[in-house]
N, C-alpha and C positions, 0 to 999 in steps of 0.2 A: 328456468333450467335448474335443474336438480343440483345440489351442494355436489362438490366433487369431493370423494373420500382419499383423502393426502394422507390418512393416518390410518388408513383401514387395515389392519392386519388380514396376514393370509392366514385360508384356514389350513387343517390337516392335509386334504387331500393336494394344496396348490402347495404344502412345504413337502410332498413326496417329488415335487416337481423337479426341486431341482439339484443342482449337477451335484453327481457322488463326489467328485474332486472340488478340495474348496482350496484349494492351491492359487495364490496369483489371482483371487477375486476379488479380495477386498483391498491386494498390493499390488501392483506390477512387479514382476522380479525384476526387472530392467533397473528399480529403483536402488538396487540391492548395488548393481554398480555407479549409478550417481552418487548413492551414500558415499562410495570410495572417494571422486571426485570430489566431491564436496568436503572432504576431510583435507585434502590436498589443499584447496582455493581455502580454508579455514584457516591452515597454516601460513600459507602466504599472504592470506589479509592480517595475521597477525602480524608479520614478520614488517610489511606495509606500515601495518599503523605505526609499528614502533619505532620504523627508519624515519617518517614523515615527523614525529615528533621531536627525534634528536633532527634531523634538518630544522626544524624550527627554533629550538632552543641555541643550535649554531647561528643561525642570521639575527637571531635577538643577539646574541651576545656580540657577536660582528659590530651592529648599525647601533646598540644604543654603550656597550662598553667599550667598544675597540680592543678585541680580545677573540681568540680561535680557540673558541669551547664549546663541548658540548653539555656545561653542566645547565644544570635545571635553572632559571632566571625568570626575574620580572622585569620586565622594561616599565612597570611605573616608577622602581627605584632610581631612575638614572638622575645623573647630574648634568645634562646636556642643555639645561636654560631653555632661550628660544630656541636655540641652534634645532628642537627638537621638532619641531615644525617642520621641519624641511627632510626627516628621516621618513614618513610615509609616502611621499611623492615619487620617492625613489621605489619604493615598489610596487604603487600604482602603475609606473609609466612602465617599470618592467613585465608586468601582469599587462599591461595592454598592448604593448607589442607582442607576445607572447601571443593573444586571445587575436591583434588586428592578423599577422602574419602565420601564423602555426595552426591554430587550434579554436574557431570560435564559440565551440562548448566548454570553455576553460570559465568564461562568465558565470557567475553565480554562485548558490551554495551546493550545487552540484545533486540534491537528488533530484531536481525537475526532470535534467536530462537522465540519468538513470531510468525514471518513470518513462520518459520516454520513448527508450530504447525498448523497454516492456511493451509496453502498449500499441507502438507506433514502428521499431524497426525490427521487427521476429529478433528481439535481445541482442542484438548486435551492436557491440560500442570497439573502437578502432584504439589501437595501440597507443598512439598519438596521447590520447586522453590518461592511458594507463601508464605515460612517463611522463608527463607537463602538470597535470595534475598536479601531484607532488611537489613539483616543483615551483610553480607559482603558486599555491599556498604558504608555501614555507619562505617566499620571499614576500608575500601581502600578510602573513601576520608575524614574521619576524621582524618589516619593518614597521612595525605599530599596529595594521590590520584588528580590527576589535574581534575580531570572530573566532570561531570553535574551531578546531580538527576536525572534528568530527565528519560533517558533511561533505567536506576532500576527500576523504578516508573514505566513509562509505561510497562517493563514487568511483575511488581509485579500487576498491576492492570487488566492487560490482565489474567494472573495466577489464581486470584479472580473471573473475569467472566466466565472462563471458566471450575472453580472448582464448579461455582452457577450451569454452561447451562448441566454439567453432572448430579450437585444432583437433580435438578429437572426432568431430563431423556429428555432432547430436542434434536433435530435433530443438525448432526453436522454443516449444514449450520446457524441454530441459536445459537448453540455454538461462531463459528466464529462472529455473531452479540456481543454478548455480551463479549467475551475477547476485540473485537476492540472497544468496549464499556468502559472496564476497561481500555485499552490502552489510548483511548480519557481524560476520568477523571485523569488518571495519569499526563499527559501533562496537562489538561486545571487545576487543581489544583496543578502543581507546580510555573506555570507561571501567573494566571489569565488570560489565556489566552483561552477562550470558542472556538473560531474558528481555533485559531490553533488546539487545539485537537482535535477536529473536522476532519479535514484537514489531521493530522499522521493518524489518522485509515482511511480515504479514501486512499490516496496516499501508505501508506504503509503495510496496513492488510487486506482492503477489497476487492481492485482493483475490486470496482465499487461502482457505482453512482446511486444507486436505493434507491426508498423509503424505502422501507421491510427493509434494513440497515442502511440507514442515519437517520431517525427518532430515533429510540431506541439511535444510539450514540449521536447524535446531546441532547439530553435529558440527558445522562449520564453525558456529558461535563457540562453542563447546571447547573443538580446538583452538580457536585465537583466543578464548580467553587464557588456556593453560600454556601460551605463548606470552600472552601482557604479565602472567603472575611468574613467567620464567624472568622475566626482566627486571619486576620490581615488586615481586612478592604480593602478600596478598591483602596491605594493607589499602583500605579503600580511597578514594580518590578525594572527596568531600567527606571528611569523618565528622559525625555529629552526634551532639548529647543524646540522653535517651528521652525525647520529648513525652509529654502524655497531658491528656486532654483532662481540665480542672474537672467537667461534667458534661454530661450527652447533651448539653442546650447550647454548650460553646461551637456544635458542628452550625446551627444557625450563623454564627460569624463568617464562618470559614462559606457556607455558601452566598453571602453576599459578598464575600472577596472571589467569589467567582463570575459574579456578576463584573464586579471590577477588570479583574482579567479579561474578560470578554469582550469590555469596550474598549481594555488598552491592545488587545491582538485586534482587533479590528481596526482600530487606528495604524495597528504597525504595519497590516495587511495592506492598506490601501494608500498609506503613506511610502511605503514602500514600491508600490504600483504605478504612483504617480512620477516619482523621479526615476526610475527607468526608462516610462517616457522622455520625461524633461533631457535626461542625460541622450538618449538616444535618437532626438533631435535636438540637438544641440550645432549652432550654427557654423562650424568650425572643420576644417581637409582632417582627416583622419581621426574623427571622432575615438573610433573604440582605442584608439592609441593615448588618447588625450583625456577621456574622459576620467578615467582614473586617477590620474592623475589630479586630476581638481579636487575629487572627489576624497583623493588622500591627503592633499592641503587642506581641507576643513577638517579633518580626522587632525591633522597635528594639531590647527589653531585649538580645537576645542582639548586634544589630550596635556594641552599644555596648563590648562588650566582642572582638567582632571585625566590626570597619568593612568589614574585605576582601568582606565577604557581602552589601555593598549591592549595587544593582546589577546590570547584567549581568557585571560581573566578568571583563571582557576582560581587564586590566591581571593579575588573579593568575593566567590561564590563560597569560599569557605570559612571570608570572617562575615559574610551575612547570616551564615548555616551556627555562628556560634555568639552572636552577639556583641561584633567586635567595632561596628558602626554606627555611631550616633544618628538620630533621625533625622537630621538637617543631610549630613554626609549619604544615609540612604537613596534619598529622593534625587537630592543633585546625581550621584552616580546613577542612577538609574535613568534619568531623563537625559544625562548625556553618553548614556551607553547608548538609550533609545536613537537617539539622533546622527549620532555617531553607525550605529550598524546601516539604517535604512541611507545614509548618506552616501556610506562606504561601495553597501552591498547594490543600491539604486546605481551608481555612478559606472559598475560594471567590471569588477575585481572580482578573486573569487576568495571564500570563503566560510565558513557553515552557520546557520542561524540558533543550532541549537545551545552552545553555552550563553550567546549573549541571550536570548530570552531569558535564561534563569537568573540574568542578573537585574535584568529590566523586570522582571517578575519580581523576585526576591525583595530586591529593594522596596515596592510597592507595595508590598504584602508585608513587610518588616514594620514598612512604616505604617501601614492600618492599623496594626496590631498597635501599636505604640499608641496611635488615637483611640480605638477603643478602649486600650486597657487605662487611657483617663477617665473613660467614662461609663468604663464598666468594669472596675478595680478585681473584683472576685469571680468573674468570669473569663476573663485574658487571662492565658497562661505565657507561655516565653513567645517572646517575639520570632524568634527564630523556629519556629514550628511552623508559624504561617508564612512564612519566609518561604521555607522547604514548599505546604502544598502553594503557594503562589507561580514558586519555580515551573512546578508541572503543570499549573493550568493555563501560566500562558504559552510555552510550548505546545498542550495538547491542544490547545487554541487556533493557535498559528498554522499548525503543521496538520489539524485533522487525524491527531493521532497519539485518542486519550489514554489508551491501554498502555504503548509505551510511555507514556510520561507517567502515571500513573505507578508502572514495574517497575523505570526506573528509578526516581525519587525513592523508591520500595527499595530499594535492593541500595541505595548510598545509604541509606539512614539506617537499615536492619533493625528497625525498630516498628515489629508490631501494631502498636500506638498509633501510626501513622497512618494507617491504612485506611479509615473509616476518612478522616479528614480530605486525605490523596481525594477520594472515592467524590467526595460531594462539591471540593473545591473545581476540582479537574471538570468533572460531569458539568458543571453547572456552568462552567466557561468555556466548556464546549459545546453545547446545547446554544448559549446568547450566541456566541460565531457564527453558527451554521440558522441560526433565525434572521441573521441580517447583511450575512456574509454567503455571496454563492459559492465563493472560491476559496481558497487554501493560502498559506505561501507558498506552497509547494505545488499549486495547479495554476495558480495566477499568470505566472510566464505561459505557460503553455494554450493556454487560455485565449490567449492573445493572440496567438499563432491561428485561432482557428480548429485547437485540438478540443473534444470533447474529453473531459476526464472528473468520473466520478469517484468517491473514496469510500462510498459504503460498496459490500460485497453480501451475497446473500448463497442460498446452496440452489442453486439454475432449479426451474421449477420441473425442468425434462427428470431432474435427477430427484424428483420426490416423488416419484410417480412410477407403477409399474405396467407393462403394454396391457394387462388384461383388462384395468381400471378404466381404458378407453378405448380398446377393441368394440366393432360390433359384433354383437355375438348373434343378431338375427340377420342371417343372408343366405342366400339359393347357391348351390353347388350342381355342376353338370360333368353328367358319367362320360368318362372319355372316350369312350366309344359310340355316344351317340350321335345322332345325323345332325347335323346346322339345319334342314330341313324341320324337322323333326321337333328339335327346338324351338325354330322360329313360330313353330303353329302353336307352341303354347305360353311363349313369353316375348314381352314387348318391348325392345332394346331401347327405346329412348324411357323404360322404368324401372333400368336395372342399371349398378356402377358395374364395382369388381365381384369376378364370379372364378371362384378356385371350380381347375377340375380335377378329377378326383377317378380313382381306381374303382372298380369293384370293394373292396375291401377300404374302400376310401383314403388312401394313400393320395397324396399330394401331385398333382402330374405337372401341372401350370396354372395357369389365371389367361382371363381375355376380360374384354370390355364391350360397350356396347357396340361400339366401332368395328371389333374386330368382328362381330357379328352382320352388318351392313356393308364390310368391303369386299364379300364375294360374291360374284357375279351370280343369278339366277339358275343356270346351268352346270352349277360346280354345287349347287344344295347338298349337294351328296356326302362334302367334305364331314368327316368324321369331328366333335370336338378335340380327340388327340391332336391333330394334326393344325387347327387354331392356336392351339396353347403356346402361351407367351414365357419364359422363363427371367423376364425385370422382374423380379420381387424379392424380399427379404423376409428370409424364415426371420419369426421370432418366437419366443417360448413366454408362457402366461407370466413365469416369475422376474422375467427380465427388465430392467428399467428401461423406461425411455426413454431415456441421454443413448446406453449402448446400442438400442436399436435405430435412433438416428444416427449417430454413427454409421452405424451397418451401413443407411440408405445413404450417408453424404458420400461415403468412400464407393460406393454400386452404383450413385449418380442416379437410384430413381425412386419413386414414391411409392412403392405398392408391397401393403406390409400384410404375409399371411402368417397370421398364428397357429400355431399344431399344437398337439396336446404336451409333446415332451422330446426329450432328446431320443428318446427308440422310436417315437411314430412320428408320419408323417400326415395325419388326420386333421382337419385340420377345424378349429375350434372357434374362429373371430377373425375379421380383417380389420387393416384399417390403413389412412392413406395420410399423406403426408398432413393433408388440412386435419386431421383428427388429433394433429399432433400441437398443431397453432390452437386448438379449444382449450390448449392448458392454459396457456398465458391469457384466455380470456376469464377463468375461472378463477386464475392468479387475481387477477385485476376486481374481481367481482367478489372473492375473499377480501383484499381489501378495502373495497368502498362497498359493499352492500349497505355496512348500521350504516355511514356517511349516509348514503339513498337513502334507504327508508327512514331516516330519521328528516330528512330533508323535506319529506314526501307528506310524512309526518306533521312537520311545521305548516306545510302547505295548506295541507288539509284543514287542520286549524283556524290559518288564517282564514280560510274560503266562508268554515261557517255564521 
């Protein structure tokens, strides 16, 4: 079979082809009022993130000082002895009654379900989620809870857009713009981070890269972040030196500490997979009520012996980002943030995964750097550089989702410098993940269920293609005036498909097939081709892609595609039929493995001689 041309330019004559109005072809105007929407759900996912966090800092200051404030706190300073052990159980056991009786999507770090409600409920998530959310986050990590905001937040804000994209009555493809819209403000107003957010609903909710989507979120993010900098200005969240790399041979370090990430997100991956099990049969009347519960008793015993694990743990993400932790103190926080999350988040509270990786990264990445630079004195620059790209690459690890960790880490550090490091650390611990890991954190649950969910996106192969690239263009046309008799004496129905008939002047009339040529009786020969003709088919024009012309046919419900020369005539120039349209995906497929074949074919033959 012939290469199929995906990159063939049209010539002169097929660019006179098309439409004088280029108005709403390469945008829908429809998107023009999403944008609106979307600015809306931006606002309120800020407004979200920023009530969810003073809720948080209210129940820290509540359960570890005994005090009604909303000011900013660490619950590692407290002085509460053992007594502190017994401060997470109380809101396990509140997060599981919540999650047994109310709400059983209240479980987890909340983008799974987000995802989906994408993929799996035409965007649709219930009210329910869009007020308990909140609220048991802010009681699972106000009472010690080791986890982020973040991942509440984005699905409290996804929740918001997609309770706006139902009351207004939108289609569930713009449903899904506008939850991944809330999701984006959720993230870009917990962190000030506009392109990350950005970045989580590409990579994780929309699994694609088109305007009709990225504008509306990109806007949403846009506004919550000019909500998060109305509250507390614009200074960044994790401020950090201005790192820079001793010489271009130091990136070699940084990609074997990608390897490192790699194997610790895939421990966290699957460690994490396993106690969800464990916790979800567990032998005991009212599990989901309970299990948290236990699960936030080893959260205290272990924060008793390291406090830094309460919490979201901004404060140690910021003395690892400036070198404020000894290498002994690293490793321990890190491996009991590790154990500490997957305990927490396995035993079925809810939470977000994204700050604790950067601590469990961080620390691991702090502390490599501290072993190389024994023993590679002039090549380690500051510890806390690799700290930073460790943060993102076990994130982008974890989560399948190396761009935002990559923009984000970018955009806390504003430092240049970092980019090249981000690029090969991140890459290189997401590459080991995905060679030995099928799943995500973020597909793992779902996984489970039975759902199919992949996290690469590509541009659908209908849509790289134009109809005239796979039109036939040799086929027999019959004058609609001629006899079925007439016909039949010189053409053989079972060696011909679709046959356009055509005017004098060859104007378009209808299509028949060979059937419709065999179902009149002997006696009726006489019937004129006008009066066979079939009108199921779908004009299409040579410049037009194949995505809109199936469309045409999924919305017309039938297969028969006749091309004409252009929007004034109705002549008609190629057919083609819905299987003409399935040889793309097999040219797709034959684009990809053809070297594979022949090189295989190759080997063979070798061997043979």
């Amino acid at each position: 079979m012939a290469d199929f041309p995906f990159t063939q330019a049209p010539n002169g004559a097929e660019v006179k082809l098309r439409k004088k109005s280029q108005f709403g072809v390469a945008l829908e105007p429809e998107v023009v009022k999403i944008c609106g929407y979307a600015v809306l759900v931006g606002f309120i996912g800020g407004l979200v993130a920023q009530g969810l966090l003073e809720l948080i800092y209210l129940f820290t200051n509540i359960f570890f000082y005994g005090r009604f404030s909303f000011a900013i706190t660490n619950p590692a300073y407290n002085h509460l002895g053992l007594w502190v052990i017994l401060i997470p159980p109380v809101g396990g056991l509140v997060v599981g009654i919540m999650v047994h009786y109310w709400e059983p999507t209240l479980k987890g770090h909340g983008i799974p379900e987000a995802m989906e409600a994408v993929l799996f409920g035409h965007s649709r998530m219930r009210l329910r989620v869009a007020l308990l959310k909140p609220l048991a986050t802010a009681f699972a990590i106000g009472t010690g809870g080791p986890f982020g905001a973040e991942g509440p937040i984005i699905q409290t804000g996804a929740a918001f857009g997609s309770l706006f994209g139902q009351a207004v009555g939108l289609t569930p493809y713009y449903r899904r713009v506008l939850l991944a819209s809330g999701a984006a403000a959720g993230m870009a107003a917990t962190f000030t981070a506009p392109l990350a957010g950005i970045l989580v609903a590409v990579e994780l909710l929309l699994f694609e890269f088109r305007a009709r989507s990225f504008i509306p979120v990109a806007l949403a993010a846009a506004v919550a972040t000019g909500v998060r900098i109305h509250f507390v200005g614009w200074a960044p969240l994790f401020p950090t030196p201005a790192f820079r790399l001793t010489s271009m041979n130091e990136l070699w370090l940084f990609a074997v500490m990608g390897v490192l990430m790699g194997i610790i997100g895939i421990a966290m991956i699957r460690t994490l997979g396993w106690l969800e099990d464990f916790f979800d049969h567990l032998p005991i009347k009212r599990a989901l009520i309970w299990s948290p519960a236990i699960g936030a008793l080893f959260l205290g015993i272990i924060g008793y012996f390291y406090p830094q694990i309460f919490g979201t743990g901004y404060d140690t993400i910021r003395d690892m980002l400036n070198d404020r932790l000894p290498g002994k103190k690293l490793i321990g926080v890190s491996i009991a943030k590790f154990v500490a999350l997957v305990v927490s988040l396995g035993s079925g509270t809810t939470g977000g995964v994204f700050a604790p990786s950067l601590i469990v990264g961080g620390g691991f990445g702090a502390a490599f750097a501290i072993v190389c630079k024994h023993i590679f004195p002039h090549l380690v620059g500051d510890p806390a550089f690799y700290a930073l790209a460790a943060m993102a690459a076990c994130f982008g690890g974890i989560a399948r989702a190396p761009f935002t960790s990559i923009v984000f880490l970018f955009e806390l550090s504003h430092n240049p410098n970092a980019l090249m490091p981000l690029i090969v650390c991140v890459m290189v611990a997401d590459g080991f993940v995905r060679l030995f890991s099928r799943d995500s954190i973020m597909t793992s649950k779902l996984v489970k269920r039975g759902l199919i969910i992949l996290q690469d996106y590509s541009v659908p192969v209908l849509m790289r293609a134009r109809i005239d690239q796979i039109m036939q263009k040799q086929f027999s046309v019959l004058d609609a005036d001629e006899e079925l008799r007439s016909v039949l004496g010189r053409i053989t129905p079972g060696h011909v498909g679709l046959i356009p008939i055509v005017e004098k002047d060859g104007a378009l009339v209808g299509i028949v097939e060979a059937h419709d040529l065999l179902k009149v009786e002997p006696p009726d020969h006489h019937f004129r081709m006008r009066e066979l003709a079939r009108q199921d088919y779908v004009i299409a024009y040579p410049d037009e892609a194949v995505d809109q012309v199936n469309r045409d046919m999924l919305l017309k419900n039938n297969e028969n595609i006749v091309v004409v020369e252009s929007h004034g005539s109705r002549k008609p120039i190629g057919i083609a039929r819905a299987n003409d349209l399935l040889q793309l995906r097999r040219w797709l497929v034959q684009e990809e493995t053809r070297e594979v074949t022949t090189n295989q074919a190759a080997n063979g033959n070798g061997a043979g001689k």
